[in-house]
Every structure is written in structure tokens, then in C-alpha cells.
C-alpha positions as CSV (number, residue, x, y, z in Angstrom):
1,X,147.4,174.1,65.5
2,X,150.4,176.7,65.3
3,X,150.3,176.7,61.2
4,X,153.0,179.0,61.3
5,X,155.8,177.0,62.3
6,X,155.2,174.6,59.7
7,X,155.3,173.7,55.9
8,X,152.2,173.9,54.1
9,X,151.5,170.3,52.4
10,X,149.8,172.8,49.6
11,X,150.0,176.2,48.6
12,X,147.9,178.1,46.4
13,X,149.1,181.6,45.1
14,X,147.7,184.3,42.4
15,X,145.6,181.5,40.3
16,X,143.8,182.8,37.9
17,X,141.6,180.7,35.2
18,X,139.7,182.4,32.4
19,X,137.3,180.2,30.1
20,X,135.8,181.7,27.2
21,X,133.7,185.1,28.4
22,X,133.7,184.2,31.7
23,X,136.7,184.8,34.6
24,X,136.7,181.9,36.5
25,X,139.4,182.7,39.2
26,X,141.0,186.1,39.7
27,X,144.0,185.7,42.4
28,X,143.0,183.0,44.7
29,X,144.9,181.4,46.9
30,X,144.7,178.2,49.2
31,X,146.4,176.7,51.6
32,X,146.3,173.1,53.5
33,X,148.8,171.6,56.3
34,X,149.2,168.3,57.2
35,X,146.8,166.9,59.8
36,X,143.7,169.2,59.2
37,X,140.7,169.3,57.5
38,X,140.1,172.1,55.5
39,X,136.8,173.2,54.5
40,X,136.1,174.9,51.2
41,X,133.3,176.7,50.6
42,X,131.1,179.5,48.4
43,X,127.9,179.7,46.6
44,X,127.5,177.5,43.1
45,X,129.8,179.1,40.6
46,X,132.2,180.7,42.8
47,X,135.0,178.7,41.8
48,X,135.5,176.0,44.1
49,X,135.5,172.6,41.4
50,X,137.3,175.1,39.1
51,X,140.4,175.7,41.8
52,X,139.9,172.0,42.6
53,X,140.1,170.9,39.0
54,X,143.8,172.6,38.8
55,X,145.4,171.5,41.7
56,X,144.0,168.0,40.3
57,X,145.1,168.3,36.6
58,X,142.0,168.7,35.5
59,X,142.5,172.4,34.2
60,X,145.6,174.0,33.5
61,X,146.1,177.3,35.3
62,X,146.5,180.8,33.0
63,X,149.0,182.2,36.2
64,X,149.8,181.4,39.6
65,X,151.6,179.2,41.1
66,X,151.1,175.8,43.2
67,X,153.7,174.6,46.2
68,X,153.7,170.8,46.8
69,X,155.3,170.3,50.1
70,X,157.4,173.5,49.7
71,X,158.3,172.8,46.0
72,X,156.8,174.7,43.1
73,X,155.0,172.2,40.5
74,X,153.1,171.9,37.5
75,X,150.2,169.3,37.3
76,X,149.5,168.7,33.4
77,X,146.8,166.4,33.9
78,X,145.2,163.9,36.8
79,X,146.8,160.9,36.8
80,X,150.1,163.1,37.5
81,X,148.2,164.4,40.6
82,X,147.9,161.1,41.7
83,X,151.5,160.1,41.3
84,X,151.9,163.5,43.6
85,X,149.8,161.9,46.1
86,X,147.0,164.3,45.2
87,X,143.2,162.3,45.1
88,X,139.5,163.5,44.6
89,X,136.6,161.6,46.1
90,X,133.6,163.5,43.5
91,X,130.3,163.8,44.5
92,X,129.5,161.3,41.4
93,X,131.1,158.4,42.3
94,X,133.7,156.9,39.7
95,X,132.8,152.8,40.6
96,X,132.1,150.2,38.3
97,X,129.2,148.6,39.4
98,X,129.5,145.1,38.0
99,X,132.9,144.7,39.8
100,X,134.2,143.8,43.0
101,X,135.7,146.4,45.8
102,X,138.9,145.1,45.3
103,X,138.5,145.0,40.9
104,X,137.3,148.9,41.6
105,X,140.0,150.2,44.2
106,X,143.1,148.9,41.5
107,X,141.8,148.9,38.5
108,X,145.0,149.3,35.9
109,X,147.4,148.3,38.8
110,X,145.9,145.0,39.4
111,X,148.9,143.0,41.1
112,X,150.1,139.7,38.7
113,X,150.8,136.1,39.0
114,X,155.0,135.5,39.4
115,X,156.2,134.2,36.0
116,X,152.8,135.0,34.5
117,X,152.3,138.7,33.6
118,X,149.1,138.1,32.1
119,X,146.9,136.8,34.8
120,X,146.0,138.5,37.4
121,X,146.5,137.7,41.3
122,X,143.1,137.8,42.4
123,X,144.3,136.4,46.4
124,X,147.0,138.9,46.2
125,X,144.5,141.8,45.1
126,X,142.1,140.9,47.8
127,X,144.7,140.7,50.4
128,X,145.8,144.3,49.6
129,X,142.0,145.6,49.5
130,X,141.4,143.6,53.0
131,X,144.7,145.5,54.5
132,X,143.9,148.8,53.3
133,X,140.2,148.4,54.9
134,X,141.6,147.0,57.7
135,X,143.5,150.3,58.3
136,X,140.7,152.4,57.7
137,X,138.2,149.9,59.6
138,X,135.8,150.0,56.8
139,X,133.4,146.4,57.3
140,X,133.0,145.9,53.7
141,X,134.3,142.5,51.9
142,X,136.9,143.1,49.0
143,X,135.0,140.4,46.9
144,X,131.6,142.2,47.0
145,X,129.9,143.7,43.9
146,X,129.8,147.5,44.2
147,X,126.6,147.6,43.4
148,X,125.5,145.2,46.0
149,X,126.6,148.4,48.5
150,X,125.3,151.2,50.1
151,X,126.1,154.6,48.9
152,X,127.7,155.2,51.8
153,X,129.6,152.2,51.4
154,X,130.5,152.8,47.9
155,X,132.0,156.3,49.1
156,X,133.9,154.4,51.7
157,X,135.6,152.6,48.3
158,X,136.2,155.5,46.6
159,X,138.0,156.9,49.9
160,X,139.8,153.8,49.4
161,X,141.1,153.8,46.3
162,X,142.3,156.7,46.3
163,X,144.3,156.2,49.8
164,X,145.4,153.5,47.7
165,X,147.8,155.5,45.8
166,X,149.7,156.5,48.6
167,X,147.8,159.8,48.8
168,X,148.5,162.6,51.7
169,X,146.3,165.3,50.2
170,X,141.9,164.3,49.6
171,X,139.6,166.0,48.4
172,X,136.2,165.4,49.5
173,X,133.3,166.6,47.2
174,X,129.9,167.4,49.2
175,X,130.4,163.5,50.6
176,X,127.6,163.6,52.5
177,X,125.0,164.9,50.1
178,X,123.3,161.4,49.8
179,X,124.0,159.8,53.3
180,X,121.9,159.4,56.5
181,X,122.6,160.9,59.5
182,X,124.5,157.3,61.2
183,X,126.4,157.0,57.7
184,X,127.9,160.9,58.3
185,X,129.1,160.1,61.8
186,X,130.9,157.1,60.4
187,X,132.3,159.3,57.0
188,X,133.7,161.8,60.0
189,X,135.3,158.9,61.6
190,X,137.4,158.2,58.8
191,X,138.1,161.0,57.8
192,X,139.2,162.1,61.5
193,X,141.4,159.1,61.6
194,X,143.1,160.3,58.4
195,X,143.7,163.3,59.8
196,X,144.9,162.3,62.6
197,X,147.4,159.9,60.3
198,X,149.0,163.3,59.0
199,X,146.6,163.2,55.7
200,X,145.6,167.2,54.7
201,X,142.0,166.8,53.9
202,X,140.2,169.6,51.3
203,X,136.6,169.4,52.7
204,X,134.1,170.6,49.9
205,X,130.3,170.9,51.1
206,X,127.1,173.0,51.1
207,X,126.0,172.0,54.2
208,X,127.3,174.7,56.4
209,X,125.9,172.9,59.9
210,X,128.7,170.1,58.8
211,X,131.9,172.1,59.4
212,X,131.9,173.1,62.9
213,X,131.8,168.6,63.6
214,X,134.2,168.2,60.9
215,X,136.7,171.2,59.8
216,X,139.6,172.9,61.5
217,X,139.7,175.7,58.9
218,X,137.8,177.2,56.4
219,X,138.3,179.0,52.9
220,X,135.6,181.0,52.1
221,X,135.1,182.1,47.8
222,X,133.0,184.5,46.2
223,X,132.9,185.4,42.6
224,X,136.1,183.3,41.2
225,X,137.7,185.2,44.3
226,X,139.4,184.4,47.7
227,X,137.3,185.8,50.5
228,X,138.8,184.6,53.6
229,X,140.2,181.6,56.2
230,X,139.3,181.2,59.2
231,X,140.2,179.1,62.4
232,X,136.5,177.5,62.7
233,X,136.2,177.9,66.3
234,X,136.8,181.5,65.3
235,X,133.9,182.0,63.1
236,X,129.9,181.2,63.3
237,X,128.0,179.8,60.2
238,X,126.4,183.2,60.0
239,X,129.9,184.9,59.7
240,X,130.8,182.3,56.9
241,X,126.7,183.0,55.0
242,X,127.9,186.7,55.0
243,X,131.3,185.9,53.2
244,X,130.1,183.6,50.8
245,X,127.4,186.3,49.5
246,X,128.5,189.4,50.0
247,X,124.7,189.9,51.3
248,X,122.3,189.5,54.2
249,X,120.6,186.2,53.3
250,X,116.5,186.1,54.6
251,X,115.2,182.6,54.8
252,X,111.9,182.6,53.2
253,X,109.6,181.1,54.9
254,X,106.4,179.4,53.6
255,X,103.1,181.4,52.4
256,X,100.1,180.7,55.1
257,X,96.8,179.1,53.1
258,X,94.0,181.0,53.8
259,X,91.9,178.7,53.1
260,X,91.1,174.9,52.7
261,X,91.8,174.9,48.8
262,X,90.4,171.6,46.4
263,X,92.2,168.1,46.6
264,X,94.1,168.7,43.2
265,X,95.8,164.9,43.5
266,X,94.9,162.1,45.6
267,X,96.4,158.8,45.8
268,X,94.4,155.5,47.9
269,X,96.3,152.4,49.1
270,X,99.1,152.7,46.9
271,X,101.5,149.6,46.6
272,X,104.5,148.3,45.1
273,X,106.9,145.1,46.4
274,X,108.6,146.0,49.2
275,X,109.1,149.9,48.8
276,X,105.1,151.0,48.8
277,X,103.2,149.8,51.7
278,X,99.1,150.9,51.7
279,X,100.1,154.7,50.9
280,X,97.4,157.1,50.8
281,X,97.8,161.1,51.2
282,X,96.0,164.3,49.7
283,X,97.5,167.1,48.1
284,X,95.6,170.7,47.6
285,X,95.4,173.6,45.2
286,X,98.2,175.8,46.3
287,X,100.1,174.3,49.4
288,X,104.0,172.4,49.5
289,X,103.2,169.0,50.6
290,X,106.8,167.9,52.4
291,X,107.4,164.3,52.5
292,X,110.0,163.4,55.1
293,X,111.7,160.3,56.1
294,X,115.1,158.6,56.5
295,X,117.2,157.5,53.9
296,X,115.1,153.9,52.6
297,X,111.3,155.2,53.8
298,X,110.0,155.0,50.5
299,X,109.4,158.7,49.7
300,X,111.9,158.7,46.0
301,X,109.5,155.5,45.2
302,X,106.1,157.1,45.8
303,X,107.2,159.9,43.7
304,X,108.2,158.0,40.9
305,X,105.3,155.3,41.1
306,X,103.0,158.9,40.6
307,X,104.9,159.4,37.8
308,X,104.8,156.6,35.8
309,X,108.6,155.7,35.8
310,X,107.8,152.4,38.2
311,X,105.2,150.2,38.2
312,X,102.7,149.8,40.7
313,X,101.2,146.3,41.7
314,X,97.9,148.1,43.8
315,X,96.3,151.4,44.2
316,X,94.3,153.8,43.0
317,X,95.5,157.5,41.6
318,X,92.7,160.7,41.5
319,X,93.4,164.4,39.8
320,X,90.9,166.6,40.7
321,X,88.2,163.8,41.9
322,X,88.6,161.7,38.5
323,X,90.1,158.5,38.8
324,X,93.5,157.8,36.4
325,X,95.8,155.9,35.1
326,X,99.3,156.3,34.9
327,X,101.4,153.8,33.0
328,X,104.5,155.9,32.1
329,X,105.9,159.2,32.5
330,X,104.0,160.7,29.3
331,X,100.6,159.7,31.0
332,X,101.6,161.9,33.9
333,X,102.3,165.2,31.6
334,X,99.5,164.6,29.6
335,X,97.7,165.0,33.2
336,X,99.9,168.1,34.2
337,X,102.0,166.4,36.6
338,X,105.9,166.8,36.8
339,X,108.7,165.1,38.3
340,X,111.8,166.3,39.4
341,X,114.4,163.9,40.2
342,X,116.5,164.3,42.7
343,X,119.7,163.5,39.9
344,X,118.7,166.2,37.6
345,X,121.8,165.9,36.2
346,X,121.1,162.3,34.8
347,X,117.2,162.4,34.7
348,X,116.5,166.1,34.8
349,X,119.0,167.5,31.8
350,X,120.6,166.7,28.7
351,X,123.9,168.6,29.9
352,X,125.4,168.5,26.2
353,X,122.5,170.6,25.3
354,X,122.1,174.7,25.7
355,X,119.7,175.9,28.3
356,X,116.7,176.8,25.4
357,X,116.7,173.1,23.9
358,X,116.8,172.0,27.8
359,X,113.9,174.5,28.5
360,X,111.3,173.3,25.5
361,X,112.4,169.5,25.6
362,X,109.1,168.3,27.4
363,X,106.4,170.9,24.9
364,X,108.8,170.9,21.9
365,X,105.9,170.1,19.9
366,X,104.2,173.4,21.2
367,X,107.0,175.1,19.0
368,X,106.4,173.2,15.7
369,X,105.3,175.1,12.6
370,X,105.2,174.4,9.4
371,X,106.8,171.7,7.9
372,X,107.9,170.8,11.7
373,X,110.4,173.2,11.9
374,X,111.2,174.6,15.2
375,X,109.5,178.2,15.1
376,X,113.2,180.2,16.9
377,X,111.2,183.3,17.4
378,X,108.9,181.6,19.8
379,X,111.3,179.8,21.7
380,X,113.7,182.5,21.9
381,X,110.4,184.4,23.4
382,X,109.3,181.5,25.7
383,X,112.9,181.0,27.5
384,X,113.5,184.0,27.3
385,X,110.6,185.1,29.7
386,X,111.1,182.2,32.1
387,X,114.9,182.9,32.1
388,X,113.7,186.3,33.5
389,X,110.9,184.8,36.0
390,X,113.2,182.5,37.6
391,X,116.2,184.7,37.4
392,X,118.2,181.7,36.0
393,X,122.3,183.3,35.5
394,X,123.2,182.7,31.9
395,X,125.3,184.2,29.1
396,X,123.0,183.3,26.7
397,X,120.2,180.9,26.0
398,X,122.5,178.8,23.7
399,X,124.9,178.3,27.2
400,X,125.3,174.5,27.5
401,X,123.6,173.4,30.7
402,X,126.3,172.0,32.0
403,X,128.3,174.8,32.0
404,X,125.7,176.6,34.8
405,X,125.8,176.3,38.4
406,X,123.9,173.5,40.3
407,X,121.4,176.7,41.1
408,X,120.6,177.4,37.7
409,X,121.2,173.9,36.6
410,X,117.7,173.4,38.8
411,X,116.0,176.6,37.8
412,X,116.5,174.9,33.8
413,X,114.7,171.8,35.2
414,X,112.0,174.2,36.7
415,X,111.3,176.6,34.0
416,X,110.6,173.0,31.4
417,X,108.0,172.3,33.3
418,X,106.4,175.4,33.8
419,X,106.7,175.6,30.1
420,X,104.8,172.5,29.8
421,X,102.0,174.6,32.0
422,X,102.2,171.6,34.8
423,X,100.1,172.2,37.4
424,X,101.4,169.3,40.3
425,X,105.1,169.8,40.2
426,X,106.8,166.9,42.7
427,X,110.4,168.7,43.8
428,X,112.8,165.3,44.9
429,X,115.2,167.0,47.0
430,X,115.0,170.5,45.6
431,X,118.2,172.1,47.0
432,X,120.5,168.8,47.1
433,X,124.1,170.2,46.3
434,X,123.4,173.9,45.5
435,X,124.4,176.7,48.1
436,X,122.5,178.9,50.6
437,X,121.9,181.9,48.5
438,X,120.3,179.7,45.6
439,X,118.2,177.2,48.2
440,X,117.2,180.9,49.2
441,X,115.9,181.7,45.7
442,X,114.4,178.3,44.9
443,X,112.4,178.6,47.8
444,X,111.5,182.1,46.5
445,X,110.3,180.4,43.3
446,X,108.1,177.8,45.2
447,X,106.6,180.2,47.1
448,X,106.0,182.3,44.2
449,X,104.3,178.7,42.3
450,X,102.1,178.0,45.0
451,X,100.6,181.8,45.1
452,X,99.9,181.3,41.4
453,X,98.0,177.9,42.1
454,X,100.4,175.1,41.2
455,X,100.9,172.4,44.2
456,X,103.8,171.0,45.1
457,X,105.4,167.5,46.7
458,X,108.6,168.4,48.1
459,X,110.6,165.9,49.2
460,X,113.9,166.7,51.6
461,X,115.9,165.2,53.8
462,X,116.8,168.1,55.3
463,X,114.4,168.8,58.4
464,X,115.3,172.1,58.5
465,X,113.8,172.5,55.0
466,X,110.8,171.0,55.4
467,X,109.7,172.6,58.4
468,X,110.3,176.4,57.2
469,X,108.0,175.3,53.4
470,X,105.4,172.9,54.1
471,X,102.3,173.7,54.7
472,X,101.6,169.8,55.7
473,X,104.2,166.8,56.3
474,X,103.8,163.3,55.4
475,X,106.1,161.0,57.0
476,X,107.4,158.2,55.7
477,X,109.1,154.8,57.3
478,X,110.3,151.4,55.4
479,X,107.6,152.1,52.8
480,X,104.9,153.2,54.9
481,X,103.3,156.4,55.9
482,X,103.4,156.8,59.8
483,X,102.4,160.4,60.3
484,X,100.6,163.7,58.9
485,X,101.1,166.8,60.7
486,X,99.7,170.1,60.3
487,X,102.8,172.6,59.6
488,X,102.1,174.6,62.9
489,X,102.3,171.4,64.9
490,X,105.1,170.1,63.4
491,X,108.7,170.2,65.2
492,X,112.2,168.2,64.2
493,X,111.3,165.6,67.5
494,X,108.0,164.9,66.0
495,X,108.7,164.1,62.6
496,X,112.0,161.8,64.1
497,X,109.6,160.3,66.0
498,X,107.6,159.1,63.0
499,X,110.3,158.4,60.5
500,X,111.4,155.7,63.4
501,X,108.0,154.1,63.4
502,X,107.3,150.9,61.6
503,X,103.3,151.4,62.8
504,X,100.9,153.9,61.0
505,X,99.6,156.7,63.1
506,X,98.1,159.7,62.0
507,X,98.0,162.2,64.4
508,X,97.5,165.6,63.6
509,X,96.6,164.8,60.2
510,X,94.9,167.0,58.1
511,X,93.2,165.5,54.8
């Protein structure tokens, strides 16, 4: 691709952005030709959604300037992006659920019945959604319910919609955080096809293994800064880790057991409809327990069944040798177990809130003095300390959450639960959206829980991930557990091998 002899489709010069006490973006620049994917990437927080967010209308920039096809522009707000042929496919997906695919992809812009303006032409809107699938040759039916669909499928909709405004520059936001290996190849396929249609494609991900299948270039940002581009069959993933943080990253890499610890949790035969199938594992004092599996094995619904949060129709549930029972999520807490969802942002946070009233949320009676006033002093003294223990990167303690970085975002969700003094922490997809130099610190913090005694489910879809923290694996498949394997047994083959079994077999386990 000889970039040089043509016009860029967008270029980013000098942007700055400066929100209150913090500098967002200090001269960055970014630029993206027709007919290439262009990958974007950096650690949480260094400035990617913010850039982003301006050439999309989110955020007006403080200097700088944007070309659009050669031509200097101002973008005031989003829906004058979109006019420019400018569209974002977020990592939160934007669909209403009770609609159809075709009700979703022209919502506002829903074509009308000749001579009668104020009824809509349902044949004629489906016809356009059928075309515009067609093109992209998505399989999905312009009359289904969105939330009859897949994820994967729903992100195929939001691809849609926003092709449907005549779009020639996407940005993709981590789209393959919640898809299965088959769904990603097909996601590339599009998006290749796009490409290949003349479409420039801004490619926004933490997973680094991604960009060498996907990306022609890549824009490296540290710091609200511009690092670097490079051609990617120029550069390894090593290369990009080292521009992203400045630093030398060291996996860390589980803590060996020295010995066969107490059964701290153990669940017998549980069951539940079609998701729980006869599920029975151990978990011990001081070890990461992975649970791995494709996307539908059943893992998120044995968590939450633990938990309380779903019912269970069979099954038995044991802390420390003593039978319980666990109707709701309080019952769990009250017998130190904690859940963290893999959505912290909807079922781990209240993001309107500051990181202290985030922190105390689950033991805010713990803080209650006379009167039942909130004692300041101890709070401020209590976050304060587990700020510092989990090196969490705030202003201040009265931050809102949602201002932090996904990082620190889960280090909040983290530190309320150690607050609470839970001793069986279960980690849904720990590291989902954050980049490599926080996963590096959150494994640091697991590490540094299961040396103090707590015990820990982690569940990941990333093999990767569970092979360098678990001390055991449990694998799951349509609902069923099909294999336990001792951590120095375990490879990426074997656990494959069980996550595509429908039959139970439990070599290697350890109980």
C-alpha cells in the first residue's frame, strides 16, 4: 500500500483535549486511507475513545485540526459525523431489543407510505435491510427481534446500520471482546470485504494477537500522546507492548501451592434448566480455580447460580464442610462469597458515583455511627488504604468511577469486596477490555489474594490466561463439566479438546 501517493480519507493533526485537571491529548495525530484497516491501540487511559470521541462529535477539540478527504472540518456533534460518512460500532451495543433488525438499523429514517407520511413502509424498510445484508452477506432476517440474536449477530446490525448511512470511515470498538473464536473469523470477513470496497476502517482492540489477521497499520498511544505507526508486517506484538508502556512488561505467572490446602467451597450435582447439567467441583484455601469453555458452556451460569442471582432447580452448596443455602446475592456475602461480573460496568459499579461510595457500597453499614451517619474519617481511611494496595490511578477518592480507566474501573470492583473481607472472590472474565499493562497488575493482585488465603474462581475465555493463573482448570461444555486438569498437565489442545466434549470425563482431575 504506497500511502504516499494518495489522499488520506482522515487526518488527524496537533489535537489536544484537556478535561478538568487532567490532559487528555497533547499533539496527536492520526491518519486512515481508504481501503485499510487501521488498528488503534494503548493501555486504558491513553486516549484512544477520547481522540475517537472528537473525530465522532462526541468531544469538541481545544486545538488541532481534522482533514476529511483533504478538506479541513469541524464536527460539532455526532449526528454531523454521520452526515460526513463518519460511524462508531461501540463496544456497548446501541440496539433496541424489543425491535426488529430492520426497526433498529433506520430508526428516525424509517422510509413512508406514498401519499401517507404518517405510516410507515414496513415492506419497503425490510427490503432495504434485506439489500444492505445481502451486500454484506450477513444470514440474519430483517424481521427478527434483536434480542432473539446472538451477540455476534447483533454486532453484525450495528455494522449495518451504520453502513447504512452511507458511511466510508468505521470505527470498531474492541468488537470482538464478547465473540467466540468462529464468530471473529466471520467479523474479519466483513470487515475485509469492507475494506476491500474502499471503506477506511479505525480498528480499536486490546487483544494484540488480533491485529496481525486483521490490520494493515497500526497507531500506537501512550499518555494522551502519539507514539508511533507502523506497517504491521513491520512490527511484532512485542515491539507494539513496548510502545504502548514505555516499559518491559513481565507476565506474572501463577504462585505454586505448596501444599493440598482445605476445600473452602464445594458444590455437588448442581442443576438448573438447560444451562447447569450435574455440576460438581472443589475449590481450596489459596489456589485460582480457572473455569474454561466456549462461548454457551455454562461457566457465567454456575457462577451466578453460586451467587444467588439465579435460581437453582437441584444441588447441593458446602463452605468449609457445612452444607448452605443460597437464595440471593445477600445470602452469598453474608457467607463471604463475592461475585464479579463479567459487565462490571452494569452489575459491578454505580458509574455516577465517586470511587469511595463505589468502594464501601457492599459494608456501608460497617461505616455507620451514630445516628446512622456515615463516619468520613473511616471511610476516607478504608479506601484510602485499598486505593494504595491495589494501586488503583485516581485524582481523588471523590473521582466518579466512570471517569477511570477499565483497569481501575476493575480494581474499584476488587477493593469493595475486599472491603467486605470476602474470602471466595469468583473473577468473571477478569481482564475483558482493559490493556496488557493493567491484565499485568490484576494478575499481580490475584496472585497477591491467594498468598493471603482468599480463593479464587476465575473465569476466562482467553486460554492464554488461564493457563499462566490456575492452579486447577475445570472445563465446561453445553452446561456440563467435561474435564479437570492439574495446571502442570494442562495445555491449549487439552482444554479444546474438552470444551468440544458433550461427555463427562475427568482425567487428570484433582479433587
Amino acid at each position: 500500500m504506497n500511502e504516499s501517493s494518495r489522499e488520506p480519507l482522515v487526518l488527524m493533526e496537533g489535537i489536544e483535549k484537556h478535561f478538568p485537571g487532567v490532559y487528555a491529548l497533547r499533539g496527536c495525530r492520526f491518519e486512515l486511507f481508504p481501503g485499510e484497516i487501521h488498528a488503534l491501540v494503548g493501555e486504558n487511559g491513553a486516549g484512544k475513545s477520547t481522540l475517537v470521541k472528537i473525530l465522532t462529535g462526541v468531544h469538541p477539540k481545544d486545538a488541532g485540526k481534522i482533514l476529511l478527504r483533504g478538506e479541513e472540518m469541524d464536527i460539532p456533534n455526532p449526528r454531523v459525523a454521520q452526515e460526513m460518512g463518519i460511524s462508531i460500532v461501540f463496544q456497548e451495543f446501541n440496539l433496541m431489543p424489543h425491535l426488529t433488525v430492520a426497526q433498529n438499523i433506520f430508526i428516525g429514517r424509517e422510509p413512508r407510505r406514498k401519499g401517507m407520511s404518517f405510516f410507515i413502509d414496513e415492506e419497503a424498510m425490510n427490503q432495504k435491510t434485506q439489500e444492505l445484508l445481502d451486500m454484506l452477506h450477513m444470514n440474519i432476517n430483517p424481521r427478527t427481534k434483536v434480542k432473539d440474536l446472538t451477540v455476534a449477530k447483533q454486532q453484525m446490525v450495528e455494522i449495518a446500520k451504520a453502513l447504512s448511512f452511507n458511511s466510508d470511515v468505521l470505527i470498531m470498538d474492541e468488537p470482538t471482546a464478547a465473540l467466540s473464536e468462529g464468530e471473529v473469523e466471520e467479523l474479519f470477513r466483513i470487515l475485509r470485504k469492507l475494506r476491500d470496497q474502499g471503506l477506511g476502517i479505525i480498528y480499536i482492540s486490546h487483544r494484540l494477537e488480533e491485529l496481525h489477521h486483521i490490520a494493515d497499520r497500526v497507531t500506537v498511544m501512550r499518555d494522551g500522546q502519539y507514539i508511533g505507526t507502523a506497517c504491521m508486517e513491520d512490527i511484532t506484538i512485542d515491539q507494539i507492548i513496548s510502545m504502548m508502556v514505555g516499559r518491559e512488561i513481565y507476565e506474572t505467572l501463577r504462585e505454586r501451592r505448596t501444599s493440598e490446602s482445605e476445600v473452602v467451597l464445594e458444590v455437588k450435582h448442581l442443576w438448573r434448566d438447560k444451562d447447569i447439567k450435574d455440576v460438581s467441583f472443589a475449590l481450596r484455601k489459596g489456589e485460582i480455580l480457572g473455569f474454561a469453555g466456549l462461548v454457551g458452556a455454562g461457566r457465567t451460569e454456575v457462577a451466578r447460580a453460586i451467587f444467588g442471582a439465579d435460581p437453582l432447580e437441584g444441588g447441593e452448596i458446602y463452605i468449609r464442610g457445612q452444607r448452605v443455602h443460597i437464595k440471593s446475592p445477600a445470602d452469598a456475602i453474608r457467607h463471604g462469597i463475592a461475585y464479579l461480573s463479567e459487565d462490571r460496568k452494569r452489575y459491578g459499579l454505580m458509574l455516577g458515583l465517586d470511587v469511595a461510595s463505589n468502594m464501601i457500597l457492599p459494608s456501608i453499614r460497617d461505616f455507620l455511627g451514630v445516628a446512622g451517619l456515615v463516619r468520613d474519617r473511616k471511610v476516607q481511611e478504608m479506601c484510602e488504604k485499598y486505593v494504595e494496595k491495589l494501586r488503583v490511578k485516581t485524582p481523588s477518592l471523590v473521582q466518579r468511577v466512570k471517569n477511570l480507566s477499565g483497569g481501575n474501573q476493575q480494581k474499584v470492583v476488587i477493593a469493595k469486596w475486599l472491603m467486605k473481607n470476602c474470602d471466595i472472590l469468583i473473577f468473571d472474565e477478569p481482564t475483558r477490555g482493559i490493556d496488557v499493562g493493567a491484565k499485568n497488575e490484576v494478575y499481580k493482585i490475584l496472585n497477591e489474594l491467594v498468598h493471603e488465603g482468599k480463593s479464587i474462581i476465575m473465569i476466562s475465555s482467553e486460554l492464554p490466561e488461564i493457563l499462566r493463573m490456575s492452579h486447577r482448570i475445570v472445563v465446561m461444555c453445553e452446561g456440563r463439566v467435561t474435564g479437570e486438569i492439574n495446571a502442570d498437565d494442562a495445555t491449549e489442545e487439552l482444554i479444546m479438546k474438552y470444551a468440544t466434549t458433550r461427555e463427562e470425563s475427568r482425567s487428570f482431575a484433582l479433587v
